[in-house]
Structure formats: C-alpha cells, structure tokens
C-alpha positions as CSV (number, residue, x, y, z in Angstrom):
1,X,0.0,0.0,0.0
2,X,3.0,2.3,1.1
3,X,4.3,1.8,-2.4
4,X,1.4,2.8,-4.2
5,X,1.0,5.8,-2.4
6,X,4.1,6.8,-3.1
7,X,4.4,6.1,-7.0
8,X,0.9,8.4,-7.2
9,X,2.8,11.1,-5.4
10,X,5.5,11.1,-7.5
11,X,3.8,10.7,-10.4
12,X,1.7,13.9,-9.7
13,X,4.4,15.9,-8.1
14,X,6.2,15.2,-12.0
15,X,2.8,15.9,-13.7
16,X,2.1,19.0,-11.8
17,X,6.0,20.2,-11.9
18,X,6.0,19.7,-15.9
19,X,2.8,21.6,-16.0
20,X,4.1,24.4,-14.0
21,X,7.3,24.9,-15.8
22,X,6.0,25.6,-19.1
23,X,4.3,28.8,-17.5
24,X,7.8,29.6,-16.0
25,X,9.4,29.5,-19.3
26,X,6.8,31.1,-21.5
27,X,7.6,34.3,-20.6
28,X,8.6,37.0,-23.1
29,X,12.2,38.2,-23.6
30,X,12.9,41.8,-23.1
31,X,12.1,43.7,-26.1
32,X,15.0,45.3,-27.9
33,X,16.2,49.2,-27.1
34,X,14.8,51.8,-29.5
35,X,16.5,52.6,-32.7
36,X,18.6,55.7,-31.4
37,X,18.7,54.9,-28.0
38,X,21.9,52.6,-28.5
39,X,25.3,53.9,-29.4
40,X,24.2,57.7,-29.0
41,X,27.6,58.8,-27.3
42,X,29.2,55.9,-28.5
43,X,29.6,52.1,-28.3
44,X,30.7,52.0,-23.9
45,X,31.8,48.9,-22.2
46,X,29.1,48.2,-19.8
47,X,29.4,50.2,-16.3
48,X,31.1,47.9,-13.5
49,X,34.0,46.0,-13.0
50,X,35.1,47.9,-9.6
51,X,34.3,45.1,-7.4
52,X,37.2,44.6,-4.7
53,X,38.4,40.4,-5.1
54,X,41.2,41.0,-2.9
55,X,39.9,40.9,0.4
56,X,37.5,37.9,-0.9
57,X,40.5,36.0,-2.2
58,X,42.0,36.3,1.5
59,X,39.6,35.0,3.0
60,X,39.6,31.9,0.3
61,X,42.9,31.5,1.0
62,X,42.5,31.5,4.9
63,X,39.9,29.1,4.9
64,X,41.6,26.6,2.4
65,X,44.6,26.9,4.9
66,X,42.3,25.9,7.9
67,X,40.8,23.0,6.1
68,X,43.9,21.7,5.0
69,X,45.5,22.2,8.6
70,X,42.4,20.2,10.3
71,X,43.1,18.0,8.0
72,X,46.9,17.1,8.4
73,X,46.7,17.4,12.3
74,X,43.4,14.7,11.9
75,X,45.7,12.7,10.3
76,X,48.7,13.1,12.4
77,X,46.7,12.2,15.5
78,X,45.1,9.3,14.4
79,X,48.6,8.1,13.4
80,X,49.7,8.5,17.4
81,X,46.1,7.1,18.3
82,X,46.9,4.1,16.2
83,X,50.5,3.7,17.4
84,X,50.0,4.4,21.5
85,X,47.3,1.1,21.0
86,X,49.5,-1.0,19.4
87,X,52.2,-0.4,22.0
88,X,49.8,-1.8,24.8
C-alpha cells in the first residue's frame, strides 16, 4: 500500500511540476532598445568592473589553509592514536 502511495505522489508531483514549468518559461524576452537609444555617445563597455576580489581572495585562502590544517593534524593524530594502541 506504502508503495502505491508513493508512486501516485511522485507521479503527480512530476505531472504537476512539468505543468508548472512551461508557465515559467513562456515568458517574453525583453524587447530590444529603441532605434537611437543605442550607441548615442558611443559604443561603452558596460558600467562595472570595480568590485574589490582581494579581500575575498584572502579569505579563500584563509579558509583553504584551515581545512587543510584540520586535515593534516586529523591525520597526524590518528597516526599516534593508532601507534600508542599497538604499543599496549
């Protein structure tokens, strides 16, 4: 019975999620800027590229030096935890 119960709830949790998803993706793109609008004072680069990575990168670096140190001091104690019980 639990098996039947589940196969109709998966079966209409697909039916209703492929139903829903063609409403998602139906929408219209954006429509394309005016004749005039584009290139008035030129063909720019788009506005941005000031975002800081620096202080993002350190602290990518500071937490792939952690990991790595949990890691090797793991390791280096379960090497003495391994060692002290064959010694007894």
């Amino acid at each position: 019975m639990k098996k039947i119960i589940r196969n109709i709830t998966l079966i209409l949790f697909l039916l209703f999620g492929s139903a829903t998803i063609n409403n998602v993706l139906a929408d219209d793109p954006a429509p394309p800027p005016l004749p005039g609008e584009h290139g008035m004072g030129g063909n720019k680069a788009p506005g941005g590229g000031g975002a800081p990575i620096g202080s993002g990168l350190g602290i990518l670096l500071g937490l792939g030096l952690a990991y790595g140190a949990t890691k090797v001091i793991r390791k280096n104690s379960e090497k003495v935890i391994s060692k002290n019980s064959e010694e007894e």
